[in-house]
KOLBATI-343179 format. One line per 8 residues: number of its first residue (from 1); their letters; for each residue x, y, z of N, C-alpha, C, O. Coordinates in steps of 0.1 Angstrom, whole numbers, plus 2048, in hexadecimal, padded with zeros to 3 digits. Example, Ala and Ser with C-alpha at 12.3 -4.5 7.8 and 13.67 -1.06 7.14 Angstrom:
2
1> as> 884:7C7:84E:87B:7D3:84E:884:7DF:84E:88E:7DF:855 | 880:7EA:847:889:7F5:847:881:800:84F:886:80B:850
END
This chain:
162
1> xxxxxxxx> 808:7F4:800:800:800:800:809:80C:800:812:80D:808 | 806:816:7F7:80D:821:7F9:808:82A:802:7FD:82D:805 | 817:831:806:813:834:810:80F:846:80C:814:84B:802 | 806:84D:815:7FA:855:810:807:866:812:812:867:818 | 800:870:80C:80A:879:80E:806:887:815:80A:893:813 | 7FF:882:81D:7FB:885:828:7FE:882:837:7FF:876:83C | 7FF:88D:83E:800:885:852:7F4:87C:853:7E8:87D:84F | 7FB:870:85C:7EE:86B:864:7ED:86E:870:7F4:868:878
9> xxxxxxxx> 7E5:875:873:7E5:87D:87F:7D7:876:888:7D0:86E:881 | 7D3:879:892:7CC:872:899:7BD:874:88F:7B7:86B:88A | 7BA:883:88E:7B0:886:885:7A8:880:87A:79C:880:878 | 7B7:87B:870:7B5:874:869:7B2:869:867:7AB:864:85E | 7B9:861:871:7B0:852:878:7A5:855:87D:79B:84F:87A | 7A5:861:885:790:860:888:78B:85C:87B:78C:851:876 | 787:864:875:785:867:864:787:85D:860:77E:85C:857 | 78F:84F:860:78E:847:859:789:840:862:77F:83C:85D
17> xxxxxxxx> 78A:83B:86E:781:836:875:775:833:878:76F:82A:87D | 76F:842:872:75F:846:874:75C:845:863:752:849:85E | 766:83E:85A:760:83F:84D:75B:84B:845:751:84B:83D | 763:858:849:760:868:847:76A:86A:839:776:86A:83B | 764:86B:82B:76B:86F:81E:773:879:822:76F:87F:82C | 77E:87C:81D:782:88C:81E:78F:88C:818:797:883:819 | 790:899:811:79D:89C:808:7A8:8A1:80B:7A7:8AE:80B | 7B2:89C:80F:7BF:8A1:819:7C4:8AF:80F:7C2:8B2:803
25> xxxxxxxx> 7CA:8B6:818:7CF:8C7:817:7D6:8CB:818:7D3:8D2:822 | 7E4:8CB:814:7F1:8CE:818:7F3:8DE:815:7F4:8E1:809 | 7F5:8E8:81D:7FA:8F2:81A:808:8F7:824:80A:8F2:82F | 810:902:81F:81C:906:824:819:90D:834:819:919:834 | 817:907:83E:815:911:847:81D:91A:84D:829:919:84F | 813:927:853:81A:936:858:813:939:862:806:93A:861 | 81C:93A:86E:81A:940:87C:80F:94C:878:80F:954:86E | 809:94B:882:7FF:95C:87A:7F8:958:874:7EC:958:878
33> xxxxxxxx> 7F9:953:867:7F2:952:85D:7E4:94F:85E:7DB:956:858 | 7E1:945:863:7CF:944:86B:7CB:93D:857:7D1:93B:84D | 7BF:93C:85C:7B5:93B:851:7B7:940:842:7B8:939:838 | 7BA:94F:845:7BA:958:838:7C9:94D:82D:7C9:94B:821 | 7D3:948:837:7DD:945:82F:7DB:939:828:7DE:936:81D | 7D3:92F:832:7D2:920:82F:7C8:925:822:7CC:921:817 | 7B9:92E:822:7B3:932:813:7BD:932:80B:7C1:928:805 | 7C5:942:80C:7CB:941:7FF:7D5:938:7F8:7D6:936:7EC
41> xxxxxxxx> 7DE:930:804:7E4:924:7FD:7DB:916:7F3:7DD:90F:7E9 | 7D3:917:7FB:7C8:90E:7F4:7BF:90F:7EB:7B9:906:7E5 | 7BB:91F:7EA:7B4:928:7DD:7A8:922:7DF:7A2:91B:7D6 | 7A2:925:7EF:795:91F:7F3:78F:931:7FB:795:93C:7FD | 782:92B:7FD:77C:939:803:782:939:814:786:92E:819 | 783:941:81A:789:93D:822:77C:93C:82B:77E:936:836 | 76E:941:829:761:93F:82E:763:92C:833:75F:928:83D | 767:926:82A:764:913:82B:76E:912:834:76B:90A:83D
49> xxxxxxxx> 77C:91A:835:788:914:840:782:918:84D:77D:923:850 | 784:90E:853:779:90A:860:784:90B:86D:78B:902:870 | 784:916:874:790:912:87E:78A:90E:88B:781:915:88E | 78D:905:892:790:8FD:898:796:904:8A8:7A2:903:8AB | 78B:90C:8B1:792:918:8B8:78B:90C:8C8:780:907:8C6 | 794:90A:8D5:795:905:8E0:793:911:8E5:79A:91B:8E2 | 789:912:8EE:782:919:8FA:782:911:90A:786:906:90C | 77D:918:914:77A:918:91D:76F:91C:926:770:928:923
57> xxxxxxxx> 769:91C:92C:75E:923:930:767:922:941:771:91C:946 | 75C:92E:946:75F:934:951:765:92C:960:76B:930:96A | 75D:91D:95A:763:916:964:76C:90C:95C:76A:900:95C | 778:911:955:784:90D:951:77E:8FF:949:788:8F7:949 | 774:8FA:943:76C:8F0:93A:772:8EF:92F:76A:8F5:928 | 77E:8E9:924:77F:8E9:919:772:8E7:912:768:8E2:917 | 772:8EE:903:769:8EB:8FB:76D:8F2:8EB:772:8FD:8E8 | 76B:8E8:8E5:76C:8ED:8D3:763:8F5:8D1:757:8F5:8D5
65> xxxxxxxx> 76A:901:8C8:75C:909:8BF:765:906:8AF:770:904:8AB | 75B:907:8AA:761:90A:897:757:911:894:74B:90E:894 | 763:920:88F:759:925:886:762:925:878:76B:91E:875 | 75C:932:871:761:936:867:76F:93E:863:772:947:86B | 779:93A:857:781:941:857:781:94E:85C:789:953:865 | 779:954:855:776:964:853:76A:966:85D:760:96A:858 | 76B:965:869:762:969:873:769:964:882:770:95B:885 | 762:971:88A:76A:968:894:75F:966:8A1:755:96D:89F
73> xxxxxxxx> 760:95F:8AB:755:95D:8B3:754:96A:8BD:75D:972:8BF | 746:969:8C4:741:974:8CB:742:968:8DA:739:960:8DB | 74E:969:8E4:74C:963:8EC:73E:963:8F6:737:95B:8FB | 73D:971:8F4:732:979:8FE:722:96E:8FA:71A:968:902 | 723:96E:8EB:714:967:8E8:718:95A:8EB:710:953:8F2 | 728:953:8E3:725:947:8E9:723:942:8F8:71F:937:8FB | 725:94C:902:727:947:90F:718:944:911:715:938:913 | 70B:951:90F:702:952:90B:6F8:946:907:6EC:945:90A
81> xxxxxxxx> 6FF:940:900:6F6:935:8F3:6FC:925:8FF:6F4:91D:905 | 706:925:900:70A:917:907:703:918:91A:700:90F:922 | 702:924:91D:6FD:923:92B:709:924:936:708:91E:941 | 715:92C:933:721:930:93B:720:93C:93D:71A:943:935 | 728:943:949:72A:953:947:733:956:93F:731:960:939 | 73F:94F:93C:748:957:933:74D:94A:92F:74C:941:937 | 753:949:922:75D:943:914:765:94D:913:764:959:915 | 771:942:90F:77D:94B:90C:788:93F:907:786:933:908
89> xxxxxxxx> 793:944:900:79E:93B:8FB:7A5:937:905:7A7:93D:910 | 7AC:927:900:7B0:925:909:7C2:922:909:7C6:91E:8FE | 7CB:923:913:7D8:926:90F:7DE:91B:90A:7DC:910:90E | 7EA:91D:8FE:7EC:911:8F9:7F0:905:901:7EE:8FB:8FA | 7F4:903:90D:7F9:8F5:915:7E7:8F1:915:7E4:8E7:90F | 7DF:8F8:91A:7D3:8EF:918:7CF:8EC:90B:7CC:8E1:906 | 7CF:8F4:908:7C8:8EF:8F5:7D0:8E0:8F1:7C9:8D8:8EB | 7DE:8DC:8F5:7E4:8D5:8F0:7E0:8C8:8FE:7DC:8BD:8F8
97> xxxxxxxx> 7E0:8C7:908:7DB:8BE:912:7CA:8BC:90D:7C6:8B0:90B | 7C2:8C7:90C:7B6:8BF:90C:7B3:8BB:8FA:7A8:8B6:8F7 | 7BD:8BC:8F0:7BB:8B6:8E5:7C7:8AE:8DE:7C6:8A7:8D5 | 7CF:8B0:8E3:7DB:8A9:8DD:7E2:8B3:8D4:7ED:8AE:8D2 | 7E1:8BB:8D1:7E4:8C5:8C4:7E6:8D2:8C6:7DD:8DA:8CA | 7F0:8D4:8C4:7F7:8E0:8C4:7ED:8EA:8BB:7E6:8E6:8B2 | 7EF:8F9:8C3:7E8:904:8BB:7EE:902:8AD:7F9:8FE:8A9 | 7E2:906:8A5:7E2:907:898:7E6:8FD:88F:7EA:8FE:883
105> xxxxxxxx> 7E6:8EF:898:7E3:8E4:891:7D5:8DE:898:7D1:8D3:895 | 7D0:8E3:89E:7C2:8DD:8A7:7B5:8D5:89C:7AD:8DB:895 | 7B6:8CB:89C:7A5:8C6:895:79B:8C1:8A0:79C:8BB:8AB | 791:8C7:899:788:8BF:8A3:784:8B0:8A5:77C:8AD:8AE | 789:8A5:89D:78A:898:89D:795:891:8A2:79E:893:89A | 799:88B:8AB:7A3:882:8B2:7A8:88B:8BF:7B3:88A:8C4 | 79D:892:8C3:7A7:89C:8CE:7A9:88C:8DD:7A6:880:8DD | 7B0:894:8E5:7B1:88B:8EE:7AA:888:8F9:7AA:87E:900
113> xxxxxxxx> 7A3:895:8FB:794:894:903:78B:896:8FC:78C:89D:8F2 | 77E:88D:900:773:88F:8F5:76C:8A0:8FA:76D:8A3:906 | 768:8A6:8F2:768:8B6:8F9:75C:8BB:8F2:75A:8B4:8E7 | 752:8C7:8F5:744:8CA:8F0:74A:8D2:8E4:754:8DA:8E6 | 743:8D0:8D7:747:8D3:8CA:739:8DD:8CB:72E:8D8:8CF | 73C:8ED:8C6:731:8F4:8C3:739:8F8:8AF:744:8F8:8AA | 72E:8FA:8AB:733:8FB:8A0:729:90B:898:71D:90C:89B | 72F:914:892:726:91E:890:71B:917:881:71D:90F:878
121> xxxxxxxx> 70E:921:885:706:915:880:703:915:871:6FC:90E:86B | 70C:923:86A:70B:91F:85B:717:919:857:718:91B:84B | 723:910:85C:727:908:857:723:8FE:853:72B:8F6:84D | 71A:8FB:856:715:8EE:854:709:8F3:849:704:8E8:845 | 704:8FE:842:701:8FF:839:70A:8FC:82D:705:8FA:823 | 71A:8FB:82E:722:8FC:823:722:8EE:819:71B:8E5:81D | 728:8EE:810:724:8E2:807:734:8D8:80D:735:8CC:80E | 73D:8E2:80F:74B:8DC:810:751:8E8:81C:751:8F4:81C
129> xxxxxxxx> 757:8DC:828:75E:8E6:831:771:8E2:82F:775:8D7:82C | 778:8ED:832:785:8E5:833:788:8EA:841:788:8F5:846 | 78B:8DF:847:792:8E0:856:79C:8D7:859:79D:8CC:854 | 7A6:8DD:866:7B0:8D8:86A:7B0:8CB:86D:7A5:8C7:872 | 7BD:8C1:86A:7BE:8B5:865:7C4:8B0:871:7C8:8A4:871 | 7C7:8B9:87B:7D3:8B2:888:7E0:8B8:881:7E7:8AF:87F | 7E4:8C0:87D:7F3:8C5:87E:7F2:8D4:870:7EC:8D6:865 | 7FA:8DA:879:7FC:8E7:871:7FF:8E6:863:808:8DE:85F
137> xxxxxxxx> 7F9:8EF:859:7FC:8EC:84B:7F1:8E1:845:7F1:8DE:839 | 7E8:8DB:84D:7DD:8CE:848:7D4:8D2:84B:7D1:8D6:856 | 7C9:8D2:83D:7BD:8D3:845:7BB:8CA:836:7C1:8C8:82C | 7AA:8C5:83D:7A1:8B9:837:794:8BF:835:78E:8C5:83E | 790:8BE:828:787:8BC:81F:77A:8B7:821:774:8B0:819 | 775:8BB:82C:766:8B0:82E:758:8B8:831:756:8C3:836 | 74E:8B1:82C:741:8B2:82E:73D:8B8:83B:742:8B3:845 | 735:8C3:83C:72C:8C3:84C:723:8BB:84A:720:8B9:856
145> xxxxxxxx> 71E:8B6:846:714:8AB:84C:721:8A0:853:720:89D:85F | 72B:89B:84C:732:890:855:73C:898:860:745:891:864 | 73D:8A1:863:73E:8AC:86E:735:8AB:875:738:8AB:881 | 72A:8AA:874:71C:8A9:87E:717:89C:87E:70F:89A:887 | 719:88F:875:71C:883:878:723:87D:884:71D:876:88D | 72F:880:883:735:87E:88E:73C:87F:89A:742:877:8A2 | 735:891:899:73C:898:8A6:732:899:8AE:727:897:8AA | 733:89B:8B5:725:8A3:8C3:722:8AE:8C0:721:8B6:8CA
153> xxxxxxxx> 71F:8B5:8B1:71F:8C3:8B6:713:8C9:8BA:708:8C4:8BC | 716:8D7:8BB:70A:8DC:8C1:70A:8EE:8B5:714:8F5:8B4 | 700:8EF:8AF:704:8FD:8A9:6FE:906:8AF:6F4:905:8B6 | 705:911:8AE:705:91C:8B6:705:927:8A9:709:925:89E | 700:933:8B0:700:941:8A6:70A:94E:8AB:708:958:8B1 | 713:948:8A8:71E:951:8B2:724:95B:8AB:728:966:8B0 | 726:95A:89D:733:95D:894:730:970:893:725:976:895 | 73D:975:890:73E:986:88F:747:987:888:752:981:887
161> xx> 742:995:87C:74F:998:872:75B:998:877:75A:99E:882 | 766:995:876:773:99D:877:775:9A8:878:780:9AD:879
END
């Protein structure tokens, strides 16, 4: 079998484990760069690049949100919408303990604690989302319906222009 030219990263075994299609994504990654860069290397909207942002609520609770490249969350509503007084990011030693994955390689599939997935709720209107694959420079090609197949999510109406 040849071997694939892609990482196999924990993510990517979820994904194949749960039988989830998806088209691997290699781009050059840059510190900073966020969303806007993974779009333009991949000459995608950057609306579909899905990041993949680790929170906390007030009583120090990990929890996933994904929103949109080009938007960013209103902690205020999400605290609001989940039933906490405050959400907030959380610092990289935790982001990497409660998922396995260093900032800006984070997926929401193979983390190392199972953790509450809120997702903003017109991604799942998209036809095709690309999101992080488990390691910086990867992101994967997949359906929101098998994003909502297989995660716990919960959608939420959080998102705010930049």
């Amino acid at each position: 079998m040849a071997k694939p030219d892609y990482p196999i990263t924990p993510a990517v075994r979820y994904l194949r484990r749960h039988n989830i299609a998806f088209q691997p994504w290699l781009y050059p990654y840059e510190d900073q760069g966020g969303t806007g860069h993974a779009a333009t290397s991949l000459q995608v909207d950057e609306h579909a690049v899905i990041k993949t942002l680790v929170m906390e609520t007030d009583a120090r609770r990990p929890l996933l949100m994904l929103m949109h490249g080009d938007q960013q969350v209103s902690t205020k509503q999400l605290a609001r919408q989940i039933g906490v007084k405050t959400v907030g990011p959380c610092d990289q030693a935790q982001v990497q303990k409660s998922t396995g994955y260093i900032v800006g390689g984070v997926s929401p599939f193979g983390t190392r604690q199972e953790l509450p997935v809120y997702v903003e709720a017109t991604i799942l209107d998209l036809e095709r989302i690309y999101i992080n694959g488990g390691k910086r420079g990867f992101l994967v090609e997949i359906s929101p319906a098998d994003l909502q197949r297989v995660l716990p999510v919960q959608a939420v109406t959080v998102a705010v222009e930049r």
